[in-house]
C-alpha positions as CSV (number, residue, x, y, z in Angstrom):
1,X,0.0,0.0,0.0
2,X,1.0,3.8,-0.9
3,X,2.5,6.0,2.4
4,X,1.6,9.1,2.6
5,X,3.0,11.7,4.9
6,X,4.5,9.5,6.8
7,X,1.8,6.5,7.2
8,X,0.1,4.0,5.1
9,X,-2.5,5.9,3.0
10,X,-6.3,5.1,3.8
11,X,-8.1,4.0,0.2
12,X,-10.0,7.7,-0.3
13,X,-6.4,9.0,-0.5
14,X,-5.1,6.3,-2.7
15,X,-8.3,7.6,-4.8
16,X,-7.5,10.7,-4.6
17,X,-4.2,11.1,-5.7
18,X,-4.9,8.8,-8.1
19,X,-7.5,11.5,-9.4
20,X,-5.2,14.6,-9.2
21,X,-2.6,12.6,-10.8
22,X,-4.9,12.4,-13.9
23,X,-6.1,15.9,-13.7
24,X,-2.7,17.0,-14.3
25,X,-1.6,15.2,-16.9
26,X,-4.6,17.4,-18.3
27,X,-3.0,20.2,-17.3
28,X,-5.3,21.2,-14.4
29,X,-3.9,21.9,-10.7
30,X,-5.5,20.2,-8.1
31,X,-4.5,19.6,-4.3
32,X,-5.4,16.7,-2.2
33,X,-7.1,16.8,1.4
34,X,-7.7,14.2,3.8
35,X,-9.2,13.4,7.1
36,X,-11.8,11.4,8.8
37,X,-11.7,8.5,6.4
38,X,-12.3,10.8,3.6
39,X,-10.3,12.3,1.3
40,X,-10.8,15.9,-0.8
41,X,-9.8,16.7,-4.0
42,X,-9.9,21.1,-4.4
43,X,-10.0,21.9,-8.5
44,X,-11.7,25.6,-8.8
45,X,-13.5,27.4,-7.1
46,X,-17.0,25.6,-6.6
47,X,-15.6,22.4,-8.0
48,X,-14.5,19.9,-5.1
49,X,-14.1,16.1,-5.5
50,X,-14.9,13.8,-2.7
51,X,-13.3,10.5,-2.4
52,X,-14.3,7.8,-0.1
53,X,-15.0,3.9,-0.3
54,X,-15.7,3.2,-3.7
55,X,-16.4,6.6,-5.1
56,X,-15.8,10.2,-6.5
57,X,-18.7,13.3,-6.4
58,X,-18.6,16.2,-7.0
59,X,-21.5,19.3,-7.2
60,X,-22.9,20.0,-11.0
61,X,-25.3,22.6,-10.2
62,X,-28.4,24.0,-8.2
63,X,-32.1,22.1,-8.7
64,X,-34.1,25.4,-8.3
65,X,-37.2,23.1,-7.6
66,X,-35.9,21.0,-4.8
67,X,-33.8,23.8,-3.3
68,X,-30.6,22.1,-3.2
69,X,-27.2,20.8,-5.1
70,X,-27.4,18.1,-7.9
71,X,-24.1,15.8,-8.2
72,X,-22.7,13.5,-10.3
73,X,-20.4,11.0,-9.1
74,X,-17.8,7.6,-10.8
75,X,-16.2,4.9,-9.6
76,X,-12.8,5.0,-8.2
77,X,-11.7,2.8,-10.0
78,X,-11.5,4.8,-13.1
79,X,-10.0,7.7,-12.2
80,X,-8.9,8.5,-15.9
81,X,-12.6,8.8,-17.0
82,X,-13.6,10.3,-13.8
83,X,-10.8,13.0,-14.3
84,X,-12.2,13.6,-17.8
85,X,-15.6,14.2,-16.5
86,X,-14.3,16.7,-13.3
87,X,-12.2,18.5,-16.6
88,X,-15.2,19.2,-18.7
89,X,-17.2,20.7,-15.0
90,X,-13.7,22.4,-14.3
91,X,-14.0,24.4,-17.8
92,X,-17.5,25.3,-17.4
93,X,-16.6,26.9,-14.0
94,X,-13.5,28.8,-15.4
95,X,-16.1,30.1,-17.8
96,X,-18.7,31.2,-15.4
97,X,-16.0,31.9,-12.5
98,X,-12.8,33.6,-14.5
99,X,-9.5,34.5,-12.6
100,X,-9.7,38.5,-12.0
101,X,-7.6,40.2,-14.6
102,X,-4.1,41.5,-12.5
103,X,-3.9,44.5,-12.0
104,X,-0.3,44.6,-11.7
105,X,0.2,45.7,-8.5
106,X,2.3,43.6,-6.3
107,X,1.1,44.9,-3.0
Protein backbone atom coordinates (compact mmCIF):
# COMPACT_ATOMS: atom_id res chain seq x y z
CA UNK A 1 0.00 0.00 0.00
CA UNK A 2 1.03 3.80 -0.92
CA UNK A 3 2.46 6.03 2.40
CA UNK A 4 1.64 9.06 2.64
CA UNK A 5 2.96 11.70 4.92
CA UNK A 6 4.50 9.50 6.84
CA UNK A 7 1.81 6.49 7.18
CA UNK A 8 0.06 3.96 5.11
CA UNK A 9 -2.54 5.91 3.00
CA UNK A 10 -6.33 5.11 3.82
CA UNK A 11 -8.08 4.04 0.18
CA UNK A 12 -9.99 7.66 -0.25
CA UNK A 13 -6.36 8.97 -0.47
CA UNK A 14 -5.08 6.30 -2.70
CA UNK A 15 -8.27 7.58 -4.79
CA UNK A 16 -7.54 10.69 -4.63
CA UNK A 17 -4.17 11.15 -5.70
CA UNK A 18 -4.90 8.77 -8.07
CA UNK A 19 -7.46 11.46 -9.38
CA UNK A 20 -5.19 14.62 -9.18
CA UNK A 21 -2.64 12.63 -10.84
CA UNK A 22 -4.87 12.43 -13.89
CA UNK A 23 -6.14 15.94 -13.66
CA UNK A 24 -2.65 16.96 -14.33
CA UNK A 25 -1.63 15.24 -16.89
CA UNK A 26 -4.63 17.42 -18.33
CA UNK A 27 -3.01 20.25 -17.29
CA UNK A 28 -5.32 21.15 -14.41
CA UNK A 29 -3.90 21.90 -10.75
CA UNK A 30 -5.50 20.15 -8.06
CA UNK A 31 -4.51 19.61 -4.25
CA UNK A 32 -5.43 16.67 -2.20
CA UNK A 33 -7.08 16.78 1.42
CA UNK A 34 -7.65 14.25 3.81
CA UNK A 35 -9.17 13.37 7.12
CA UNK A 36 -11.77 11.44 8.84
CA UNK A 37 -11.66 8.46 6.36
CA UNK A 38 -12.31 10.83 3.56
CA UNK A 39 -10.33 12.32 1.30
CA UNK A 40 -10.81 15.90 -0.83
CA UNK A 41 -9.76 16.75 -4.00
CA UNK A 42 -9.94 21.06 -4.40
CA UNK A 43 -10.01 21.90 -8.49
CA UNK A 44 -11.70 25.56 -8.83
CA UNK A 45 -13.53 27.38 -7.15
CA UNK A 46 -17.01 25.63 -6.62
CA UNK A 47 -15.55 22.35 -8.04
CA UNK A 48 -14.49 19.92 -5.12
CA UNK A 49 -14.13 16.13 -5.49
CA UNK A 50 -14.87 13.80 -2.72
CA UNK A 51 -13.32 10.53 -2.44
CA UNK A 52 -14.35 7.80 -0.12
CA UNK A 53 -15.02 3.93 -0.30
CA UNK A 54 -15.67 3.24 -3.74
CA UNK A 55 -16.36 6.63 -5.15
CA UNK A 56 -15.78 10.16 -6.48
CA UNK A 57 -18.67 13.27 -6.42
CA UNK A 58 -18.64 16.16 -6.97
CA UNK A 59 -21.46 19.31 -7.18
CA UNK A 60 -22.88 19.98 -10.98
CA UNK A 61 -25.31 22.61 -10.19
CA UNK A 62 -28.37 23.98 -8.20
CA UNK A 63 -32.07 22.12 -8.71
CA UNK A 64 -34.15 25.38 -8.31
CA UNK A 65 -37.19 23.09 -7.63
CA UNK A 66 -35.85 21.02 -4.77
CA UNK A 67 -33.83 23.76 -3.35
CA UNK A 68 -30.56 22.10 -3.19
CA UNK A 69 -27.19 20.83 -5.12
CA UNK A 70 -27.36 18.11 -7.91
CA UNK A 71 -24.15 15.83 -8.16
CA UNK A 72 -22.72 13.48 -10.32
CA UNK A 73 -20.37 10.96 -9.12
CA UNK A 74 -17.84 7.63 -10.78
CA UNK A 75 -16.22 4.88 -9.56
CA UNK A 76 -12.77 4.97 -8.19
CA UNK A 77 -11.69 2.76 -9.97
CA UNK A 78 -11.49 4.82 -13.12
CA UNK A 79 -10.05 7.67 -12.17
CA UNK A 80 -8.88 8.48 -15.88
CA UNK A 81 -12.62 8.76 -16.96
CA UNK A 82 -13.56 10.35 -13.77
CA UNK A 83 -10.77 12.95 -14.30
CA UNK A 84 -12.18 13.56 -17.80
CA UNK A 85 -15.60 14.17 -16.48
CA UNK A 86 -14.29 16.68 -13.34
CA UNK A 87 -12.18 18.48 -16.65
CA UNK A 88 -15.21 19.18 -18.70
CA UNK A 89 -17.22 20.68 -15.02
CA UNK A 90 -13.71 22.39 -14.28
CA UNK A 91 -13.98 24.40 -17.77
CA UNK A 92 -17.49 25.35 -17.44
CA UNK A 93 -16.61 26.92 -13.99
CA UNK A 94 -13.46 28.84 -15.39
CA UNK A 95 -16.14 30.06 -17.79
CA UNK A 96 -18.69 31.20 -15.38
CA UNK A 97 -15.95 31.92 -12.48
CA UNK A 98 -12.83 33.57 -14.48
CA UNK A 99 -9.55 34.46 -12.61
CA UNK A 100 -9.66 38.47 -12.03
CA UNK A 101 -7.55 40.23 -14.56
CA UNK A 102 -4.14 41.50 -12.48
CA UNK A 103 -3.91 44.48 -11.98
CA UNK A 104 -0.28 44.57 -11.74
CA UNK A 105 0.22 45.67 -8.52
CA UNK A 106 2.30 43.58 -6.33
CA UNK A 107 1.07 44.93 -2.96
Amino acid sequence: MPVARGHLAEPSVIAAEELRTELEQQGIAADVHDGYGLALVSVWTGLVVWCKDDRYWWRTGWDAQRQRFTYAWHPATDPVRAARRVARRYEALRVAHPLPESSGRTS
